[in-house]
C-alpha positions as CSV (number, residue, x, y, z in Angstrom):
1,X,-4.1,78.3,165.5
2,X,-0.4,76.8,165.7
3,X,1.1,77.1,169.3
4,X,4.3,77.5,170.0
5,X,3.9,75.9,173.2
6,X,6.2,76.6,176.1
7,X,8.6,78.7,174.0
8,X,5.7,81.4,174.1
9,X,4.3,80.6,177.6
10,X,7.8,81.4,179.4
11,X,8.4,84.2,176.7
12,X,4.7,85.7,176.5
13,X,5.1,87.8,179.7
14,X,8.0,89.9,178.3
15,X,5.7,91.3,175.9
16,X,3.9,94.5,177.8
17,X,7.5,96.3,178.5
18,X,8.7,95.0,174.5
19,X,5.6,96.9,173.7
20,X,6.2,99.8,176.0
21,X,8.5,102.9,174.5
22,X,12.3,101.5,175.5
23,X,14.6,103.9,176.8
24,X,17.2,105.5,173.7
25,X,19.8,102.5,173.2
26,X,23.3,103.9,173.5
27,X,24.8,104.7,170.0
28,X,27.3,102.8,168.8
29,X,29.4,106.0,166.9
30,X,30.2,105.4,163.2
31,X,33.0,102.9,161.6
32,X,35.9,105.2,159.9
33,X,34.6,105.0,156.4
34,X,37.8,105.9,155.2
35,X,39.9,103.7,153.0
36,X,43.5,105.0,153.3
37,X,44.8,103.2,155.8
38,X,48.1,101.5,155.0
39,X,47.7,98.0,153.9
40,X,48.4,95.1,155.6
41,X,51.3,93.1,154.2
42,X,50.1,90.4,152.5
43,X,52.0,86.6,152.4
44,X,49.1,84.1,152.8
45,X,47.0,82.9,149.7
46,X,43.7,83.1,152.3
47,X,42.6,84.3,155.6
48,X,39.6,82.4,155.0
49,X,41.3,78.5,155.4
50,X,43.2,79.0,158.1
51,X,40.1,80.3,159.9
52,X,38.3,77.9,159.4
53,X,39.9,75.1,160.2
54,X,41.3,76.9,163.4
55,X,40.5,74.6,166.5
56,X,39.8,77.9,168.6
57,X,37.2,78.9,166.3
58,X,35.4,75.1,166.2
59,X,35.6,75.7,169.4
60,X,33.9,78.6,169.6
61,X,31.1,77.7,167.3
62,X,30.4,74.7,169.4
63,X,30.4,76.3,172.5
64,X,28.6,79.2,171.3
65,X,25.2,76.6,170.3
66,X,25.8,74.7,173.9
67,X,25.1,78.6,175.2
68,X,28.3,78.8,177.0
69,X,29.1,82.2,175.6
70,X,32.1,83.0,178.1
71,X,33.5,79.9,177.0
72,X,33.3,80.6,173.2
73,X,34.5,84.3,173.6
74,X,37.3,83.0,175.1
75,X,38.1,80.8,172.3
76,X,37.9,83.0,169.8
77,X,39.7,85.6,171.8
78,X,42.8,83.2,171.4
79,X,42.3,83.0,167.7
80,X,42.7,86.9,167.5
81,X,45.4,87.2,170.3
82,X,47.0,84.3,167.7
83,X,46.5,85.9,164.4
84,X,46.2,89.7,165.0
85,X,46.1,90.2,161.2
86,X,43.5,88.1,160.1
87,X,39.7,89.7,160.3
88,X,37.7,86.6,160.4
89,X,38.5,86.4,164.4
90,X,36.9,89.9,164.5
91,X,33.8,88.9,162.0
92,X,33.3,85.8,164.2
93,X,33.1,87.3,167.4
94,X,30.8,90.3,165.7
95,X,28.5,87.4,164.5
96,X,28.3,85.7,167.7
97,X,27.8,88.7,170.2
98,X,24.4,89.9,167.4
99,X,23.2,86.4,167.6
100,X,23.5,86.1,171.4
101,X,21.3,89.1,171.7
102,X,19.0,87.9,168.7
103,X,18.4,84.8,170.6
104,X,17.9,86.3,174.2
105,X,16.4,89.1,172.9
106,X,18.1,91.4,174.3
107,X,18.8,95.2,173.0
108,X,21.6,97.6,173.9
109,X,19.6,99.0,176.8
110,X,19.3,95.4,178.4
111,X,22.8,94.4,177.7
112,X,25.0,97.8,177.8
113,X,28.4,95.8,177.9
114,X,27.5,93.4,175.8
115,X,26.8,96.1,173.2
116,X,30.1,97.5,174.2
117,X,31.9,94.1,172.9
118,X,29.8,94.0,169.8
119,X,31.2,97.3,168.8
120,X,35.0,96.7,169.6
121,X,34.8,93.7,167.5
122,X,32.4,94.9,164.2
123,X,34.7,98.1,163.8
124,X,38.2,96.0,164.3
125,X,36.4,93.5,161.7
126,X,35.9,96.4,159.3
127,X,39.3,98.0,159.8
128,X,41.4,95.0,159.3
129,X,39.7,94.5,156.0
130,X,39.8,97.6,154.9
131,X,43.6,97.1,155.3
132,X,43.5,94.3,152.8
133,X,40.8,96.1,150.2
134,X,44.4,96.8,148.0
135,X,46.5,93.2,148.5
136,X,47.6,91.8,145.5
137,X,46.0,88.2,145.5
138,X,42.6,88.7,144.5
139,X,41.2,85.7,146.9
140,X,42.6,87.9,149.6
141,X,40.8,91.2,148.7
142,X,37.3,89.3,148.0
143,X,37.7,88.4,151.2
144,X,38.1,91.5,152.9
145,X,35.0,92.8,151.3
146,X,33.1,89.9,152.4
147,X,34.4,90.0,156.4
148,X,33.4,93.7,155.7
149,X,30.6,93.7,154.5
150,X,29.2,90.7,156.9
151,X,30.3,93.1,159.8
152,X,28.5,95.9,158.6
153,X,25.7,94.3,157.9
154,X,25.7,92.8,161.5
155,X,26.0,96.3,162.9
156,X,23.3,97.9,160.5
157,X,20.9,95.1,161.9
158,X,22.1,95.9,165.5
159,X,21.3,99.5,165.3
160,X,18.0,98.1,163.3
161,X,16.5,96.4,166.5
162,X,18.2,98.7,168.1
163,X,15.7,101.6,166.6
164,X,18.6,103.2,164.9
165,X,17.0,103.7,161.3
166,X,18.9,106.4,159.8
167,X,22.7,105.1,160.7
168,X,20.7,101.7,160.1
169,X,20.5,102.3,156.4
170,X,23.7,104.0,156.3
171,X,25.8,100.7,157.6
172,X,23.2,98.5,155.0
173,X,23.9,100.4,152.2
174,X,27.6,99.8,152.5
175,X,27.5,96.3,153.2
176,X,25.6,95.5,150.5
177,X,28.5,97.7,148.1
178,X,31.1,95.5,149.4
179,X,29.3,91.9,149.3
180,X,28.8,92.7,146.1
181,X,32.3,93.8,145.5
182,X,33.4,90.2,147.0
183,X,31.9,88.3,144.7
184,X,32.7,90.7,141.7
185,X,36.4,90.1,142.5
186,X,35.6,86.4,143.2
187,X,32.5,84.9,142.4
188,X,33.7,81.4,144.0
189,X,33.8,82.9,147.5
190,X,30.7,81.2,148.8
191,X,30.4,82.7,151.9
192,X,29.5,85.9,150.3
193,X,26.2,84.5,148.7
194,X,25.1,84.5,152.6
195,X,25.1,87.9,153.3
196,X,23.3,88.6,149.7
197,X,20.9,86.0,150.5
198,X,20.0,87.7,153.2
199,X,19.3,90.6,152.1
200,X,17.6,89.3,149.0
201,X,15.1,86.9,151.0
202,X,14.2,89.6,154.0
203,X,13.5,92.8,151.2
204,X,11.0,90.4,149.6
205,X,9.3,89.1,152.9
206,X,9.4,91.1,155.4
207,X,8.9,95.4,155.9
208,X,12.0,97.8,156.3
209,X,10.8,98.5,160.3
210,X,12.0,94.6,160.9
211,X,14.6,94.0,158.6
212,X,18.2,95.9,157.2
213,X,17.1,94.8,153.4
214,X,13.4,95.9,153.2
215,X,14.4,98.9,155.0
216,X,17.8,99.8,152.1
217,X,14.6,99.2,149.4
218,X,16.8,96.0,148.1
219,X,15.0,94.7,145.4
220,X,13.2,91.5,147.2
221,X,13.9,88.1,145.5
222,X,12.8,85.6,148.1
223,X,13.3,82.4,146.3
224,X,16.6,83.7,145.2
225,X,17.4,84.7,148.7
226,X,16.7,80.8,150.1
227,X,19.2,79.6,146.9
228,X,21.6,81.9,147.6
229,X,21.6,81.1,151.5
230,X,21.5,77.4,150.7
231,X,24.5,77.6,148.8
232,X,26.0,79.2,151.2
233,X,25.2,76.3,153.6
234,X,26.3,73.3,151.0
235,X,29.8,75.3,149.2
236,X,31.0,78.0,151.9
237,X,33.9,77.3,153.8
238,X,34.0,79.3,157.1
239,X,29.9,80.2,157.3
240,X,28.7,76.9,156.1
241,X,27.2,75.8,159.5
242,X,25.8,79.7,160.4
243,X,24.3,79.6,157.0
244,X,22.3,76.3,157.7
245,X,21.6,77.5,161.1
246,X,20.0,81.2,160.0
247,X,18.3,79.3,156.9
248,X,16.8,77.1,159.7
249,X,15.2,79.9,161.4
250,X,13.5,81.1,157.8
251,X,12.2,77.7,157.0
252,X,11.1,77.7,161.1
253,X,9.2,81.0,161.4
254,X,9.0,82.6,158.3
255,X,8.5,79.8,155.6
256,X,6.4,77.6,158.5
257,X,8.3,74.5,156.3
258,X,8.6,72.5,158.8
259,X,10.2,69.0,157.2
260,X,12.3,71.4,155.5
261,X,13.1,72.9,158.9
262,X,13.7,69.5,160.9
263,X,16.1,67.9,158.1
264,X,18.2,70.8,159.0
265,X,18.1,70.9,162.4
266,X,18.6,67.0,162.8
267,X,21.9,67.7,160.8
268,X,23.3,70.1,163.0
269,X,22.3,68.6,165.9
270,X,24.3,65.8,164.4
271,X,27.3,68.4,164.1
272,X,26.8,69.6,167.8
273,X,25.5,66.8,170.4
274,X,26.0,69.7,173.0
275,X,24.2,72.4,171.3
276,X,21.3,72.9,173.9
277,X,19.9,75.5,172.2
278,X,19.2,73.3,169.7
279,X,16.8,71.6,171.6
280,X,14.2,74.4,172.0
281,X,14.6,74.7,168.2
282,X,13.3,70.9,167.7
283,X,10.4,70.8,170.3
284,X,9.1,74.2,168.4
285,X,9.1,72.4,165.1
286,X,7.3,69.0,166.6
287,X,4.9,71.1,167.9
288,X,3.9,72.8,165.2
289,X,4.0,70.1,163.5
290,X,1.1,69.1,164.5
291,X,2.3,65.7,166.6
292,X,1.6,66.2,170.4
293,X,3.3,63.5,171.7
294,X,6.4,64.4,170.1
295,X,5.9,67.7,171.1
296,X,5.5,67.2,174.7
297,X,8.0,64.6,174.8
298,X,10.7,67.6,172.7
299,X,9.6,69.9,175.0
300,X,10.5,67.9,178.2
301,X,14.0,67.0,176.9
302,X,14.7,70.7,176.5
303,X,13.4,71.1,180.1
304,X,15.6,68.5,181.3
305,X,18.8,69.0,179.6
306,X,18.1,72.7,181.5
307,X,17.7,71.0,185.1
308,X,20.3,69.0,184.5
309,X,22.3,71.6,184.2
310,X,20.6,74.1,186.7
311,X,20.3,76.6,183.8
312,X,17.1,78.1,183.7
313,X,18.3,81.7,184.2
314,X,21.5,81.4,182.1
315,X,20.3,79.1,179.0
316,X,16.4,79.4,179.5
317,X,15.8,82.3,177.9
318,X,17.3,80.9,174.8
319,X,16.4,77.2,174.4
320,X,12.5,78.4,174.8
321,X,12.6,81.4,172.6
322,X,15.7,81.7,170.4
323,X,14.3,80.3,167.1
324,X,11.8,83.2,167.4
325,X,12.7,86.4,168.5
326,X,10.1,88.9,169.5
327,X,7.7,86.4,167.5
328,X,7.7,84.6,170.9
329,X,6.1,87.5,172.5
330,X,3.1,87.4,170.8
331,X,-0.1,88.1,172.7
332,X,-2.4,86.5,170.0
333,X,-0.4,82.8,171.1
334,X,-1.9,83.5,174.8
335,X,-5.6,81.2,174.2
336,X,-3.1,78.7,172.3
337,X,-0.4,78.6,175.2
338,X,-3.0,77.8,177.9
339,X,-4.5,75.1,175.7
340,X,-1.5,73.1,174.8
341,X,-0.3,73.6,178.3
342,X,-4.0,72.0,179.5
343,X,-2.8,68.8,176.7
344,X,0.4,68.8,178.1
345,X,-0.6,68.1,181.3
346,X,-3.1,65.7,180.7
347,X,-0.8,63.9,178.4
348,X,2.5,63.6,180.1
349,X,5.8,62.0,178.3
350,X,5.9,58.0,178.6
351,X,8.7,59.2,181.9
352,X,8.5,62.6,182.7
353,X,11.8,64.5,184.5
354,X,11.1,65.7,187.5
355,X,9.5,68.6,188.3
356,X,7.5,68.5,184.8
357,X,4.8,69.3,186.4
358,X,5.6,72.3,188.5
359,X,7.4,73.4,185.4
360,X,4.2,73.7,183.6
361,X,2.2,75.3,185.9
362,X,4.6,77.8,186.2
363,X,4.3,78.5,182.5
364,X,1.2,78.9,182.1
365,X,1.0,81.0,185.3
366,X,3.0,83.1,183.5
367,X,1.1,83.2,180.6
368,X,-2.1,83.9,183.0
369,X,-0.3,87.3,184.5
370,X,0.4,88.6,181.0
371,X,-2.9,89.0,180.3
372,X,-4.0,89.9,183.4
373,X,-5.6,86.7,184.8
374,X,-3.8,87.0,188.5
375,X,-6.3,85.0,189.8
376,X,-5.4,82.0,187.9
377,X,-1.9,82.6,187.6
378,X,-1.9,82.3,191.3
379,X,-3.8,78.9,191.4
380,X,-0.9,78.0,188.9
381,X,2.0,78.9,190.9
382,X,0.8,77.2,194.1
383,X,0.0,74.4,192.1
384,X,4.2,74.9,190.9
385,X,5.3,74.6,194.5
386,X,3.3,71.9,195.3
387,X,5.7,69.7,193.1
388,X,8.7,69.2,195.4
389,X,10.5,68.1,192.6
390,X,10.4,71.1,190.5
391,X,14.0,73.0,190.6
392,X,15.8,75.4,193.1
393,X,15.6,78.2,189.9
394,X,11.8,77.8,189.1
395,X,11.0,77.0,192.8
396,X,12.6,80.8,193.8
397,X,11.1,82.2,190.7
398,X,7.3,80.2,191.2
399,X,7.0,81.6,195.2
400,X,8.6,85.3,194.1
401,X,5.3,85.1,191.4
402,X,3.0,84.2,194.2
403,X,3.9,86.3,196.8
404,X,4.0,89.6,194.3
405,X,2.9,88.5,190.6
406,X,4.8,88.3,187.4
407,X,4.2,90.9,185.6
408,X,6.0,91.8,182.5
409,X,8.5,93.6,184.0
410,X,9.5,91.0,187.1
411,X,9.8,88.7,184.4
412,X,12.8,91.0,182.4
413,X,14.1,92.0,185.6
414,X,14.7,88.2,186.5
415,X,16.2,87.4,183.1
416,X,18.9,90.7,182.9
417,X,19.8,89.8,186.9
418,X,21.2,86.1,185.9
C-alpha cells in the first residue's frame, strides 16, 4: 500500500470528528436568479485582458500559493476597489476563498467568516455578470457567462461539501447553462473549457455525494474532461495557471499519474518560487513514487521551509494535506504512516533541519492517538521533546499531547484557534 507519509500522519487524527455528524453549516441564501437588472455600460473590448495582466491580481495568485491569504485578499481587494465594474475581481476572490477551505479543509461550521466572504464575493461575481449577459460585443457577454457560471459552480461545490445537496444541484445546474452559453457565444474563450472539464472529468469518476457533476447526472467523459482542462491550462488567458494547478490535483490523487503529476508541479513551482504550498504537493508525489530518499528528503524541505517561517499552525495544515482533501484523513493509511515514519527515521536526509526528529515523533504520535494506541503515542511525544531542537509550535503542541492526548478533536481545535 502507497503512503502518503506525513501528509496523512499530521492529517490522520482529524478523521474521528470528519466522520462524526457535523453541526448544520450556515446557509448561504440563494443568488437573485433574475436577469433584469440594468446593464452595465459597455466600452471595453474585454474584461478578461485587463484582468489578467493586472499586477494586483499576479499578486494575488502568488501570494495566495505562498499561503499568505491576508496578503492576496488584499490584493485583489485593490483590483475591485480599482475596477468596480469588472467581475473577474469578484470570480477571483470566490475561487480563492473555496480553494483556501478545499486545502485546509475546512467547512462553513469551522470557518463561519470565511464562509461569510465567500458569499459576498460569488453573488457580486454573479451579479456583475448578469449585468453584461446583454452588451453588445460578443467577447464581452461570453465572458459574463463564463465569470458566472465559474462562480456558481464554486458556490454549488461549497454547499456540496458543505452537505447542501438540494440548493447544491440547483447552483450546478445553472452553471453548467451558462458555461455552456460562454462557449456557444465564443467558442475561443478558453477559460470556459475549465469549468466544463470539470464537470465532465468528475461525473465520470467520481459519485454525486463527492462531486457537483456526478451529483447534476452530467454525462461523465473523463478523458474529455483531462482535454478539456488541459486546454484550459496551455490556451486560457486569466485561469491558465489554476487550471494546471487543479489538473495537478487529478493526475495526483485521482489519476495516481505521477510523472504526469511532477512535470506539472515542477512548472509551477518554476512560476512561484514562494509557493510553499507547493512543497507538500511534491514530497506527496516522491513518495508515492516509490523513491524513499527523495521522499524523505521532499518531505524535510517542506518541514523546513515551515520552521523557517514559524508556520506550523498558519501554513501546516496546508503544505501536509492540501493536494488531498479529506483523502488525507484516511484511516486505512494508519499501518502505512507508522511504517514510513519507522523508514524515515532510520533513513534521515543527507543534513536533516533541526528538529526533524522531534517532528517525526510527533507525527506518528499522532497517528498512534487516532487509532487509539495512547500508549505509544505517549512514548512518541516524549521522544518529541527530547529533541531540543524541535520548534516553539510543535514543542507546545508535543507536551499539550502528552500531558492530555490528541485526540481528534484537540487536534481540530488546535488548527481553527491559529
Amino acid at each position: 500500500m502507497r503512503t502518503r507519509g506525513l501528509a496523512v500522519a499530521f492529517g490522520l487524527a482529524l478523521l474521528a470528528a470528519r466522520a462524526a455528524a457535523a453541526p448544520a453549516a450556515p446557509d448561504l441564501g440563494d443568488v437573485d436568479e433574475a436577469e433584469d437588472l440594468p446593464p452595465a455600460a459597455v466600452t471595453v473590448e474585454s474584461y478578461a485582458t485587463p484582468a489578467a495582466s493586472d499586477a494586483d491580481l499576479e499578486k494575488a495568485l502568488h501570494a495566495m500559493y505562498a499561503l499568505e491569504y491576508s496578503t492576496a485578499e488584499a490584493a485583489a481587494e485593490r483590483f475591485i476597489g480599482a475596477n468596480p465594474e469588472n467581475p473577474y475581481g469578484e470570480l477571483f476572490l470566490t475561487g480563492m476563498l473555496w480553494w483556501r477551505a478545499a486545502t485546509e479543509l475546512l467547512r462553513a461550521v469551522d470557518a463561519p467568516d470565511l464562509a461569510r466572504r465567500f458569499d459576498a464575493h460569488s453573488r457580486a461575481a454573479v451579479s456583475k455578470s448578469k449585468r453584461l449577459f446583454k452588451a453588445p460585443k460578443p467577447r464581452v457577454r461570453a465572458e459574463a457567462y463564463f465569470v458566472a457560471g465559474m462562480s456558481l459552480g464554486l458556490r454549488g461545490q461549497w454547499r456540496l461539501t458543505n452537505r447542501q445537496y438540494f440548493k447544491a444541484y440547483l447552483d450546478g445546474k445553472k452553471a453548467i447553462k451558462y458555461l455552456r452559453k460562454s462557449v456557444e457565444i465564443d467558442p475561443k474563450l478558453e477559460d470556459a473549457y475549465l469549468g466544463l472539464g470539470i464537470f465532465d472529468y468528475q461525473a465520470a469518476v467520481l459519485p454525486g455525494v463527492l462531486r457537483l457533476g456526478a451529483l447534476l447526472l452530467v454525462r461523465g467523459d473523463r478523458a474529455g474532461g483531462l482535454a478539456r482542462i488541459r486546454r484550459a491550462m496551455v490556451e486560457g488567458q486569466f485561469s491558465n495557471r489554476q487550471a494546471a494547478s487543479f489538473l495537478l490535483t487529478i493526475l495526483q490523487t485521482q489519476e495516481k499519474d505521477v510523472p504526469g503529476a511532477l512535470a506539472i508541479l515542477r512548472d509551477l513551482r518554476g512560476k512561484f518560487p514562494e509557493g510553499i504550498y507547493f512543497l507538500g504537493v511534491e514530497a506527496s508525489l516522491l513518495t508515492a513514487s516509490g523513491d524513499r530518499a527523495a521522499g524523505v528528503a521532499a518531505w524535510a524541505a517542506a518541514y523546513d521551509a515551515l520552521r523557517q517561517k514559524a508556520a506550523f499552525r498558519t501554513k501546516g495544515w496546508a503544505v501536509l494535506c492540501g493536494a488531498y482533501g479529506d483523502g488525507c484523513l484516511s484511516a486505512a493509511n494508519l499501518a502505512g504512516v507508522e511504517a514510513w515514519i519507522d523508514g524515515a527515521l532510520n533513513t534521515p536526509p543527507a543534513a536533516p533541519p533541526p528538529g526533524w526528529n522531534g517532528a517525526l515523533h510527533l507525527a506518528r504520535g499522532l497517528a498512534r492517538d487516532a487509532r487509539a494506541d495512547a500508549r505509544s503515542a505517549q512514548d512518541d511525544y516524549g521522544a518529541a521533546l527530547s529533541d531540543a531542537q524541535l520548534p516553539a509550535e510543535l514543542r507546545d503542541f508535543a507536551q499539550t499531547c502528552r500531558m492530555r492526548g490528541c485526540a481528534a478533536a484537540a487536534v481540530l481545535a488546535a488548527r481553527d484557534n491559529r
